[in-house]
C-alpha positions in Angstrom: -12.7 -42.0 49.6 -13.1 -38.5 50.7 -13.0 -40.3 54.3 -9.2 -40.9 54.0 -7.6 -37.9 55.1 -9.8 -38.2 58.1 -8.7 -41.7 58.7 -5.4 -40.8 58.2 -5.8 -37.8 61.2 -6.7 -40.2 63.8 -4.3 -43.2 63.1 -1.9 -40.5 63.7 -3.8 -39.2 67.1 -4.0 -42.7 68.4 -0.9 -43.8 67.3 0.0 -40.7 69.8 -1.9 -41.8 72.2 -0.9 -45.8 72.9 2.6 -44.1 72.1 2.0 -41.6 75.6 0.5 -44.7 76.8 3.4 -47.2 76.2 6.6 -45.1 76.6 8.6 -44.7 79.8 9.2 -41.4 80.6 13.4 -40.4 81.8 13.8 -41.4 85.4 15.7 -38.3 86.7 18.6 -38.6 88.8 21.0 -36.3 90.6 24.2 -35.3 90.2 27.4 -34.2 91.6 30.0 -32.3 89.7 32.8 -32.1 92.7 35.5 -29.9 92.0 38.5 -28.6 94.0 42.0 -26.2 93.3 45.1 -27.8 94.0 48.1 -25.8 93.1 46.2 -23.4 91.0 44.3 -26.1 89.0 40.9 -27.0 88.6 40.2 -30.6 89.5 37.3 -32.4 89.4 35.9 -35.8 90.5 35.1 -38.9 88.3 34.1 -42.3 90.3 33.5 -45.9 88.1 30.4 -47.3 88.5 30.3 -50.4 90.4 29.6 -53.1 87.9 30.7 -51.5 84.4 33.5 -49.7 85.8 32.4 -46.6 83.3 33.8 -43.1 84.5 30.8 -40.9 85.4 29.9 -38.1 87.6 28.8 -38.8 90.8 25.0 -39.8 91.3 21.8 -41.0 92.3 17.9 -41.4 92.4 16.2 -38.3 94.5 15.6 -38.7 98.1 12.2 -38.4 99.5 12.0 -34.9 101.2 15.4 -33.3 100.4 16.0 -31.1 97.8 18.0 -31.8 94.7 21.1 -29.9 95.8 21.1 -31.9 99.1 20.7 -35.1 97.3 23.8 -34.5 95.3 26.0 -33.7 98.7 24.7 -37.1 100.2 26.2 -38.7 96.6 28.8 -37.4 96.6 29.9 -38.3 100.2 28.0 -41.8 99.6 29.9 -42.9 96.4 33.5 -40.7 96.8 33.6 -39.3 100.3 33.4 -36.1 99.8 32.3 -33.4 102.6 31.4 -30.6 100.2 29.5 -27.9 100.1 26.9 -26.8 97.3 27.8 -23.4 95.7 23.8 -23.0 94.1 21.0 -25.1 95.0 20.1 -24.4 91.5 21.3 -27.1 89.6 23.9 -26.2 87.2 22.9 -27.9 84.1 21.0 -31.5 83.3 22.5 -34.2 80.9 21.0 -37.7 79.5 22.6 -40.9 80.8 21.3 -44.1 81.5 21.2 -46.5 84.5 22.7 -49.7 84.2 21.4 -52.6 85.6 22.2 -56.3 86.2 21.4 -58.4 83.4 22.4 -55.7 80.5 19.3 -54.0 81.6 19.4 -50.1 81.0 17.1 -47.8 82.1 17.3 -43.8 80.7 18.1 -41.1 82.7 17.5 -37.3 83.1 20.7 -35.7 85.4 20.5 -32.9 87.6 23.9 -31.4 88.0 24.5 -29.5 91.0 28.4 -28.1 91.5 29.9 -29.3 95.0 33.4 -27.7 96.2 34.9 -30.1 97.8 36.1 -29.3 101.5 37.7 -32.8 103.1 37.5 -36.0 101.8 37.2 -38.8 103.8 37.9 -42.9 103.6 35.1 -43.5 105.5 32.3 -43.7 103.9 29.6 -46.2 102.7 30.5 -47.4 98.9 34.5 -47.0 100.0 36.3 -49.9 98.1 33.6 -50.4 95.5 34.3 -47.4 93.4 37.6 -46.2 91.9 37.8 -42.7 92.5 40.1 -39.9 90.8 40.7 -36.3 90.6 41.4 -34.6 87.7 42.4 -31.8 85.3 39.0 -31.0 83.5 41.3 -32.0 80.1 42.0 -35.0 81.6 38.1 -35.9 82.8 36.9 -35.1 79.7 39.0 -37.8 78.1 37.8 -40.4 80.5 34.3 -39.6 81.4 32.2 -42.2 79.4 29.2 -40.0 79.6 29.3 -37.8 76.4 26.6 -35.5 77.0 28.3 -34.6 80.4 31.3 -33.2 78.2 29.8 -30.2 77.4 29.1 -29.5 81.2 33.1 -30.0 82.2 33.8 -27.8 79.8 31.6 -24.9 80.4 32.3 -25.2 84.0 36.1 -25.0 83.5 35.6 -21.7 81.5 33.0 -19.8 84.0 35.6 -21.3 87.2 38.5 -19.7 85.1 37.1 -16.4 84.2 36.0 -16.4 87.8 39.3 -16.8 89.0 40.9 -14.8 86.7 38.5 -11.8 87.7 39.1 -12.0 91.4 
């Protein structure tokens, strides 16, 4: 009997371990958080996805040999045609989603967020016509973005971009 708390220890370190073994880490992805001023407003970029039709951010899986900031201006052009350019190569802030895939299948997700001002747009560009694509006021994104951890991200960007403004 005396033996039982030391049972008790290593059920819980192999239940640990075949846990570690078993579990499927967050596949990260990266994203874009594409933003623009039009008539003294802040507007930023929501796309659907192509089979739910969710509003998200733009993204995608990493790219061998490019850096995360790069990745997110080859998204953004990729999925919404925008020609950007990144204001950090540091990534903003990071979220949780999940990928979506055919079946119901879902996969989760670890986001990158890099901050891309958008510069042009373009209608030529490879997932044109699979994608709706809209700007909008930060209020209004936040009300259709279907990704509730990327909330708090609109948000604190819209406050840092205003103080910014209103400081220059």
């Amino acid at each position: 009997m005396k033996d039982l708390p030391t049972l008790k220890k290593k059920g819980r370190q192999l239940k640990r371990v075949f846990k570690s073994l078993f579990t499927i880490p967050d596949r990260l992805q990266i994203g874009a958080l594409c933003y623009r001023w039009m008539d003294d407003e802040l507007q930023v970029l929501l796309l659907t996805t192509r089979d739910t039709r969710r509003w998200i951010l733009p993204k995608g899986w990493p790219m061998m040999k490019k850096k995360g900031h790069r990745t997110a201006l080859i998204e953004a052009f990729e999925e919404a045609g925008v020609i950007g350019r990144v204001t950090d190569k540091q990534p903003f802030d990071s979220f949780q989603s999940h990928k979506g895939f055919g079946g119901g299948l879902k996969v989760d997700t670890s986001v990158l967020v890099y901050v891309i001002e958008a510069v042009e747009m373009t209608e030529n560009f490879p997932e044109a016509g699979e994608r709706e694509i809209r700007w909008l006021s930060v209020g209004e994104a936040l009300d259709l973005i279907e990704e509730d951890a990327a909330k708090p991200i609109l948000s604190r960007f819209s406050e840092e971009m205003q103080a910014q403004r209103a400081s220059a």
